[in-house]
C-alpha positions in Angstrom: -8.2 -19.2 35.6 -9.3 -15.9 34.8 -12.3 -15.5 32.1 -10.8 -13.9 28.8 -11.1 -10.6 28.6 -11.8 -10.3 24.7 -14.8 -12.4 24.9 -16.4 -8.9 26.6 -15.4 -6.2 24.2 -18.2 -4.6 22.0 -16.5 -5.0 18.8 -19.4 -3.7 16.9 -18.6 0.0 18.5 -15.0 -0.4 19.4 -12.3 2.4 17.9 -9.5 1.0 16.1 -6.9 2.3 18.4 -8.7 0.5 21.0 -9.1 -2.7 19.6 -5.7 -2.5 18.3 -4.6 -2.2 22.1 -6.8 -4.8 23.0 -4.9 -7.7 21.2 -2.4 -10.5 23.1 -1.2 -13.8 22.2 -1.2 -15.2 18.7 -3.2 -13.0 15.7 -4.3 -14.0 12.3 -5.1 -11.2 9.5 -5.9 -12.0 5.8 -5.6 -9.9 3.1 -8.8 -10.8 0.8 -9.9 -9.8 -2.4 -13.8 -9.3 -0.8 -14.5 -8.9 3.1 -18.5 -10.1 2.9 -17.8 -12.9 0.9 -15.3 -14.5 3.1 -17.4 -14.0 6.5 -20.0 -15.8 4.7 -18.0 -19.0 3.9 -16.1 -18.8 7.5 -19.5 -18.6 9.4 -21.5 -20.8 7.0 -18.5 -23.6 6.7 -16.4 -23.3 9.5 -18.6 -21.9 12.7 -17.1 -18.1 13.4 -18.9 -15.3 14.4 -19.1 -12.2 12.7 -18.8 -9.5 15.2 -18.0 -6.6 12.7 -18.3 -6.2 9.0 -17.8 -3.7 5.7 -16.5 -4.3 2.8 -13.1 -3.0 4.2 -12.4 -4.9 7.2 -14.1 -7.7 9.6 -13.7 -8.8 12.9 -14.7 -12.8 13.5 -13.8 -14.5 16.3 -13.7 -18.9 16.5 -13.8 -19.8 20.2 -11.8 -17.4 22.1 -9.4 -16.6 18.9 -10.0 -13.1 17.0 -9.1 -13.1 13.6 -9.2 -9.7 11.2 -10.1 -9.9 7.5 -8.6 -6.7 5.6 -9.7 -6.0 1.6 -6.7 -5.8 -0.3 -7.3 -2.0 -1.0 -7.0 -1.1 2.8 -3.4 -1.9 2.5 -3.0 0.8 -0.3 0.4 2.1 1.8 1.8 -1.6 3.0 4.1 -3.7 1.2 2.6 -6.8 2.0 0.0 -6.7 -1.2 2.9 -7.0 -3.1 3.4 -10.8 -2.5 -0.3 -11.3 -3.1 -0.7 -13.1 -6.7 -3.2 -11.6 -8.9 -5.0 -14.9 -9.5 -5.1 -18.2 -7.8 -4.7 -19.1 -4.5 -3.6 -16.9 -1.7 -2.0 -19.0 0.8 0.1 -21.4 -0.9 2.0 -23.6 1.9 -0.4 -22.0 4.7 -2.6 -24.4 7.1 -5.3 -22.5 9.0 -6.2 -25.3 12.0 -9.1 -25.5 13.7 -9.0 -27.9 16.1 -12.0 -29.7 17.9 -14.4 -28.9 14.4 -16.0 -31.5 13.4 -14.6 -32.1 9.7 -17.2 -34.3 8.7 -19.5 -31.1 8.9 -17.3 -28.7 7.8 -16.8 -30.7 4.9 -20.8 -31.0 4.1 -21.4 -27.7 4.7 -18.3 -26.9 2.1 -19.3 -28.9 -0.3 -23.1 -27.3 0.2 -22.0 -23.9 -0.3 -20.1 -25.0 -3.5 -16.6 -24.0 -2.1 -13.5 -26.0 -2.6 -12.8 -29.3 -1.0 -8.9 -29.5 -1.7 -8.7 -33.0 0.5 -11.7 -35.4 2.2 -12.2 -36.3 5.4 -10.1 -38.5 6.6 -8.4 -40.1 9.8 -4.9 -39.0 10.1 -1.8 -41.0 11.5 -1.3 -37.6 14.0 -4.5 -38.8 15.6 -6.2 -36.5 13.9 -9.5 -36.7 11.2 -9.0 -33.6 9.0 -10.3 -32.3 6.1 -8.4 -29.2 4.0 -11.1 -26.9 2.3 -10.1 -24.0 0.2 -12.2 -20.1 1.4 -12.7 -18.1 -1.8 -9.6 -16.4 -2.2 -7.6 -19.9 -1.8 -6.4 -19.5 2.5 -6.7 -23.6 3.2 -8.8 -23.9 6.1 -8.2 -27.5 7.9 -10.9 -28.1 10.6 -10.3 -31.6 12.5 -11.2 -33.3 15.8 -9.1 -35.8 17.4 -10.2 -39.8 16.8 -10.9 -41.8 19.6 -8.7 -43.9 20.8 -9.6 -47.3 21.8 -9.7 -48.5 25.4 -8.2 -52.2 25.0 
């Protein structure tokens, strides 16, 4: 298996064409109401990395995934802002996994930072112990890890 070749870019220096060009497989991009505050709770909470942050746009990356945070005024010439509520929650009916994150420690560290904790920790009948915590601007954000299974 060859090694990924995202995990080598300088995304700290890279153009946007560039890193536009640079993207395969599955993306995620949030519109959110303000870029700093959101990198803080995904790093703090849920483990990303920051690799590149204004108050305009971020580029974080969990594992191998890269995920983009846009503030809503970048979007000044897209539709899309126009199915953003003006208050409350953003992604109503949205689950943001992130599997193999320990939600007993997500949870703490949520609850530590004083965000949202929409649902406990719990064990799951999908084999899963999950936890559903709300970011700042309402994305649900559902770390888990899978529960062992007994060896009879």
């Amino acid at each position: 298996m060859s090694e990924n070749p995202q995990l080598s870019i300088d995304y700290a220096e890279i153009a946007a064409d560039a890193f536009g060009r640079s993207l395969e497989g599955f993306g995620v991009n949030l519109l959110v109401s303000d870029v700093p505050r959101c990198c803080d709770f995904l790093s703090a909470v849920l483990e990303f990395e920051v690799l590149r942050q204004s108050v305009d746009f971020a580029i974080l990356r969990h594992r191998e995934m890269i995920c983009q945070l846009h503030a809503d005024h970048t979007y000044h010439a897209n539709p899309l802002p126009s199915l953003v509520p003006e208050a409350g929650p953003r992604g109503g009916g949205a689950e943001l996994r992130l599997y193999h994150l320990d939600p007993d420690a997500a949870e703490a560290r949520a609850r530590a930072a004083g965000s949202v904790v929409l649902q406990p920790t719990a064990d799951k009948p999908h084999g899963l112990r999950e936890c559903y915590l709300l970011d700042p601007d309402g994305y649900c954000w559902v770390p888990s890890a899978p529960i062992a299974v007994d060896a009879d």
